[in-house]
MMTF fields as JSON, N, C-alpha, C and O atoms, coordinates in Angstrom:
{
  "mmtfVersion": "1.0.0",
  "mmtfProducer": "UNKNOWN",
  "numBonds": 303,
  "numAtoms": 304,
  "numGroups": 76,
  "numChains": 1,
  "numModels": 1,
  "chainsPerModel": [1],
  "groupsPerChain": [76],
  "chainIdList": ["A"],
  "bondAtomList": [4, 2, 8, 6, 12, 10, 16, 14, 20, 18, 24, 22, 28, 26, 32, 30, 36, 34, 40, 38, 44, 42, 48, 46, 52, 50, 56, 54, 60, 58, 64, 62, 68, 66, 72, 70, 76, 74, 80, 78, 84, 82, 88, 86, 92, 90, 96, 94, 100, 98, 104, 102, 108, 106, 112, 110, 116, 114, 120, 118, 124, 122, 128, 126, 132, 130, 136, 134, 140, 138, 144, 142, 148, 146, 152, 150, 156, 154, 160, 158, 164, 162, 168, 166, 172, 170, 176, 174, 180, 178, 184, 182, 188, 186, 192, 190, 196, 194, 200, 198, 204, 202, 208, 206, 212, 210, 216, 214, 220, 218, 224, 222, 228, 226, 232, 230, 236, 234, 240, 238, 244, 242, 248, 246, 252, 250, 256, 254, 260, 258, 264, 262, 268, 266, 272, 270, 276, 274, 280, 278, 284, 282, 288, 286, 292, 290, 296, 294, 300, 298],
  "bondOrderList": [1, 1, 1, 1, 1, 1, 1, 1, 1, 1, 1, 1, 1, 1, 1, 1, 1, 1, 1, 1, 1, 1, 1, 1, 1, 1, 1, 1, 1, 1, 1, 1, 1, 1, 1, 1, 1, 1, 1, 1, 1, 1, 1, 1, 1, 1, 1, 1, 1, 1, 1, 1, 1, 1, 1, 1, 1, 1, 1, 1, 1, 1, 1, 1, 1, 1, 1, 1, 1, 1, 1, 1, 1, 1, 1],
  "groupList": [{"groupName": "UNK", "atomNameList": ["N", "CA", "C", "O"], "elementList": ["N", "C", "C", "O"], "formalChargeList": [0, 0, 0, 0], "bondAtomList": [1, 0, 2, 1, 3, 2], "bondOrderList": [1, 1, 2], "singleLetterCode": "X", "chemCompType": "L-PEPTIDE LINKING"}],
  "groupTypeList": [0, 0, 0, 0, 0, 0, 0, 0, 0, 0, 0, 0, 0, 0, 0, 0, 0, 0, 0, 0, 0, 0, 0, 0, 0, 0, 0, 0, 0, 0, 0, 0, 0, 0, 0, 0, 0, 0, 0, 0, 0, 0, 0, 0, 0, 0, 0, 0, 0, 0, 0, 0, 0, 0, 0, 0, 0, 0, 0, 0, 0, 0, 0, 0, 0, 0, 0, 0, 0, 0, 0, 0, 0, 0, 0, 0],
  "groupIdList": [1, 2, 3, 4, 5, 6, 7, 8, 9, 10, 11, 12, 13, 14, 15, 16, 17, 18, 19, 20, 21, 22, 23, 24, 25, 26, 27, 28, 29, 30, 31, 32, 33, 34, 35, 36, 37, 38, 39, 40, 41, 42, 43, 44, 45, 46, 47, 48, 49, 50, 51, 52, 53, 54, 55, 56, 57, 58, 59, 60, 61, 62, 63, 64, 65, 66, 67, 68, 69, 70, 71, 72, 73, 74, 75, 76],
  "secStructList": [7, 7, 7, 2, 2, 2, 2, 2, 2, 2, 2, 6, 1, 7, 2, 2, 2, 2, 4, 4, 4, 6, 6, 1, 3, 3, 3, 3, 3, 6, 6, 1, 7, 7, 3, 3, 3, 3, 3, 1, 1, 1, 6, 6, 6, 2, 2, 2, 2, 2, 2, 2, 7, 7, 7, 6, 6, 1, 3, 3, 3, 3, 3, 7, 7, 7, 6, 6, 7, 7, 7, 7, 6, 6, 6, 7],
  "xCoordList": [0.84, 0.0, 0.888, 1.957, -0.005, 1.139, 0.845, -0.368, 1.558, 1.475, 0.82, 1.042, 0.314, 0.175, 1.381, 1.431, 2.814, 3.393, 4.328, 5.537, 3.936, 4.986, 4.295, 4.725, 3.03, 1.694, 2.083, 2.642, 1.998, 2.703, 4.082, 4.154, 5.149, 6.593, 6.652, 7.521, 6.096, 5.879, 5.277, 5.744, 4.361, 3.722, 4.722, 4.605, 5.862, 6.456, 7.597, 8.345, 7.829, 9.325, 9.718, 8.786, 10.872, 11.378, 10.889, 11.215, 9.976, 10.514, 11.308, 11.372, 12.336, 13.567, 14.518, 15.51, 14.035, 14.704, 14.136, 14.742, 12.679, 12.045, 12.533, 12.623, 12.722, 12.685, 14.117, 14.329, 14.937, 16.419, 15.922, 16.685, 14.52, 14.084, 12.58, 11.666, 12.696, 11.464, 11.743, 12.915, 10.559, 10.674, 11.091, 11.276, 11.139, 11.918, 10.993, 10.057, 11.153, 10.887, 11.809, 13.035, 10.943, 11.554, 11.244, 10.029, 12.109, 11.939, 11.789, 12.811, 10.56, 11.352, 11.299, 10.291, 11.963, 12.056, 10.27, 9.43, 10.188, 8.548, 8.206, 7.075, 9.24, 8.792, 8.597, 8.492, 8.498, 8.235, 10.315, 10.395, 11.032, 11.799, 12.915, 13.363, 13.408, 14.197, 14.223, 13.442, 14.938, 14.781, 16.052, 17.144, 15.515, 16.605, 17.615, 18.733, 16.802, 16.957, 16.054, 15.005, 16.534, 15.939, 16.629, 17.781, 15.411, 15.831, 14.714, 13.507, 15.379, 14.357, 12.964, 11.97, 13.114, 12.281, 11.744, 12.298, 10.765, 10.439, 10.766, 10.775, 11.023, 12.083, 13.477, 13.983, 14.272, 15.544, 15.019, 15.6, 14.343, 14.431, 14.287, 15.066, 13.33, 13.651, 14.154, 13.998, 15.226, 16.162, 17.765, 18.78, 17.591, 18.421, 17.968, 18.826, 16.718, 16.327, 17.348, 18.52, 16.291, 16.788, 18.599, 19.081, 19.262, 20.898, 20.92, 21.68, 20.242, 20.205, 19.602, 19.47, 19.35, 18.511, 17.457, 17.322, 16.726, 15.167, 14.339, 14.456, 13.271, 11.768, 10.955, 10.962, 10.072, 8.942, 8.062, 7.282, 8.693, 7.799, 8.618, 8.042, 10.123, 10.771, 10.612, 11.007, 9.993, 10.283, 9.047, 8.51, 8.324, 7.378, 7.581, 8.1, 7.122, 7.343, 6.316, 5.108, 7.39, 6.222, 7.179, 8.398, 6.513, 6.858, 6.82, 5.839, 7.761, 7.996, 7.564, 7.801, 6.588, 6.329, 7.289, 8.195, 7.102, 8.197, 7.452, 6.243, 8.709, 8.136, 6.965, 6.17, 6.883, 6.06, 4.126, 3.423, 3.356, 3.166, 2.462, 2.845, 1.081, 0.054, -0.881, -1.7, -1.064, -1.507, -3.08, -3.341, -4.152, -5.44, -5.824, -5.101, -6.667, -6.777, -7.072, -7.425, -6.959, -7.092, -5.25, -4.632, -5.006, -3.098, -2.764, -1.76, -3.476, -2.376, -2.84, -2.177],
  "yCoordList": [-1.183, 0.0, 1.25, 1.501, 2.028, 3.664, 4.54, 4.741, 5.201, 5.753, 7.111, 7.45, 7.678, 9.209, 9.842, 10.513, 9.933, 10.811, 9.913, 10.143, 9.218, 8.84, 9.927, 11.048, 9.343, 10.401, 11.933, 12.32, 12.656, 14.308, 14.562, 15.406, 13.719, 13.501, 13.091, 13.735, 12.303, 11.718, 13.016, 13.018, 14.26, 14.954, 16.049, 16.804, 16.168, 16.93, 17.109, 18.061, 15.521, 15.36, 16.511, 16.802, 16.965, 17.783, 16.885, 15.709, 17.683, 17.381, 16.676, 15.57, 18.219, 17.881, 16.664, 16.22, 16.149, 14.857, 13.874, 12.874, 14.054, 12.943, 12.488, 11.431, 13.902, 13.934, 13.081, 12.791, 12.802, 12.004, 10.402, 9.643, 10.041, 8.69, 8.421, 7.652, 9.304, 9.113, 8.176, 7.867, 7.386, 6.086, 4.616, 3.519, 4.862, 4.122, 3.549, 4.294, 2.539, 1.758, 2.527, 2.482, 3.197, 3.8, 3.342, 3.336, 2.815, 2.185, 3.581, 4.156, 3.954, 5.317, 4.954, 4.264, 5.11, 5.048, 5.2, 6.058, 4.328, 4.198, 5.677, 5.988, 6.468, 7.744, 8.76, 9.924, 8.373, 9.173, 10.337, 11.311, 10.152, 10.838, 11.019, 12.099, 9.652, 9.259, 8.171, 7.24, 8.081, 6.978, 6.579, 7.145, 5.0, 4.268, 3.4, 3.037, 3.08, 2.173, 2.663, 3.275, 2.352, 2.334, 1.4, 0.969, 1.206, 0.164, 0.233, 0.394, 0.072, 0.141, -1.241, -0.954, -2.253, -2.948, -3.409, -3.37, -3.69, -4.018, -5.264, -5.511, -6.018, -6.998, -7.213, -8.169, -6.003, -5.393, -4.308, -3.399, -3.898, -3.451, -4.223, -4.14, -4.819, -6.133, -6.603, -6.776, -7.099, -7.712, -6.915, -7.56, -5.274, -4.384, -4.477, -4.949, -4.217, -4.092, -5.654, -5.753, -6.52, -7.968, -7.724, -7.994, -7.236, -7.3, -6.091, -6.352, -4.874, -4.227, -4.451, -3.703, -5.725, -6.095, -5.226, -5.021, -4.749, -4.088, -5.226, -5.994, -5.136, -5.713, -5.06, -3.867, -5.478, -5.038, -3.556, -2.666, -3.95, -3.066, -1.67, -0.601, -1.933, -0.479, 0.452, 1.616, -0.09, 0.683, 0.364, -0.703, 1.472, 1.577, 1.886, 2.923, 0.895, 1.17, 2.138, 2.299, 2.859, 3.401, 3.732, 3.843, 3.884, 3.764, 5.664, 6.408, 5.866, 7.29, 6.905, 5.956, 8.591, 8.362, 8.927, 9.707, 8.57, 8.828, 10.462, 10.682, 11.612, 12.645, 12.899, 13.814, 12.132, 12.308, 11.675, 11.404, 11.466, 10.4, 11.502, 12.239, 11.213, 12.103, 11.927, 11.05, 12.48, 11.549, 11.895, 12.996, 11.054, 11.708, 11.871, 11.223, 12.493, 12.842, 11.603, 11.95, 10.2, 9.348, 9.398, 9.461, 9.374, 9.201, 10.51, 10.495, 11.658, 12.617, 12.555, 13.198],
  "zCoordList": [0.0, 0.0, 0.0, 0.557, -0.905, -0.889, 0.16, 0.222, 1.096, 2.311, 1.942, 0.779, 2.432, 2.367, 2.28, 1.249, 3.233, 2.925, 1.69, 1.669, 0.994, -0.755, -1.479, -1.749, -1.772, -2.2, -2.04, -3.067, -1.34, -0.769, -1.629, -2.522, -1.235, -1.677, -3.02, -3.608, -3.721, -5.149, -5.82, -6.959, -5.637, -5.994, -6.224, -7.189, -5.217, -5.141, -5.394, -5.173, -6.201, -6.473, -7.963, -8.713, -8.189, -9.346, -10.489, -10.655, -11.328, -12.954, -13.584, -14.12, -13.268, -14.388, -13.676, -14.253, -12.227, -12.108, -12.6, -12.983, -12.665, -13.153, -15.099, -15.724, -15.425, -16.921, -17.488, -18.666, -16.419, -16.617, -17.091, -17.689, -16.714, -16.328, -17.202, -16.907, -18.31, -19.257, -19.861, -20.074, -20.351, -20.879, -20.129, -20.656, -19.237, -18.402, -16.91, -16.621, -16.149, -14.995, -13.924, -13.826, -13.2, -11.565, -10.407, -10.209, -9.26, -8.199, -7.007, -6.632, -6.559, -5.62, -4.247, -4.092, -3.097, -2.039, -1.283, -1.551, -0.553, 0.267, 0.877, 1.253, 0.919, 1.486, 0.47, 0.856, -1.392, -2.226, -2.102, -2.849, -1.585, -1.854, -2.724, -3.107, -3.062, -3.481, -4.844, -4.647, -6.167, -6.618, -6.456, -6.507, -6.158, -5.74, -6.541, -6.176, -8.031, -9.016, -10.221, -10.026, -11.475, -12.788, -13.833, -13.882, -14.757, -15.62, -16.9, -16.717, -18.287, -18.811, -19.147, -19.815, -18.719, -18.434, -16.448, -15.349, -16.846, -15.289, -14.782, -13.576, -15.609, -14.991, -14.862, -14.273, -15.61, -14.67, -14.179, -14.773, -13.524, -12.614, -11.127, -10.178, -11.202, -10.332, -9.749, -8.54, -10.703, -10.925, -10.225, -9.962, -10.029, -9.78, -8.742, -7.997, -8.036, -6.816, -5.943, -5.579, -5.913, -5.654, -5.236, -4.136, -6.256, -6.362, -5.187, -4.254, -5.095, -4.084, -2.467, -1.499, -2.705, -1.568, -0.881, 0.325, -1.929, -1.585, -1.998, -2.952, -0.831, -0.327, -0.82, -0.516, -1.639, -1.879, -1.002, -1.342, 0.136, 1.37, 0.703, 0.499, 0.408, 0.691, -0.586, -0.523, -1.828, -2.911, -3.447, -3.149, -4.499, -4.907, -6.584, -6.996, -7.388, -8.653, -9.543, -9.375, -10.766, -11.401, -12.824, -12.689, -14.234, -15.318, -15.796, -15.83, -15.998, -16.445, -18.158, -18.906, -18.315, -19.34, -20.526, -20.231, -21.709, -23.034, -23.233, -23.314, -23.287, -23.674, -24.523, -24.305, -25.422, -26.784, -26.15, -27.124, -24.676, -24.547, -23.595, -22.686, -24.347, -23.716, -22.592, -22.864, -21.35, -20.187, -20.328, -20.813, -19.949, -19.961, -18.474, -17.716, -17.973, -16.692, -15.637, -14.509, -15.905, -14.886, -14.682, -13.62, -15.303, -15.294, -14.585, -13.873, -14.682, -14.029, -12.085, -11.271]
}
């Protein structure tokens, strides 16, 4: 489950950090602050996590979208 404060912190993370990780599978830290890992499929990312010894509990996945890649209002 996603906590309230990832939710707050995820809302509030930079852009232009996010924009390093378009197109791409992001692992971010359970407190929304941090990403911890990326990969462009979701099974290396996984797979990176695992080698990092993150638990499911500690990282929360989510798929950055490709610049070109229009969101409709259930996505934003």
């Amino acid at each position: 489950m996603v906590s309230a404060e990832f939710q707050v912190n995820r809302l509030d993370f930079p852009e232009a950090e996010l924009g390093k990780y378009r197109g791409q599978w992001v692992a971010f830290r359970s407190d929304g602050r941090a990403i911890v890992a990326h990969a462009a499929t979701i099974e290396d990312l996984e797979r990176h996590l695992r080698e990092q010894a993150y638990t499911p509990e500690e990282v929360v996945l989510e798929r950055i979208p490709d610049e070109d890649t229009c969101l409709g209002a259930e996505e934003l």
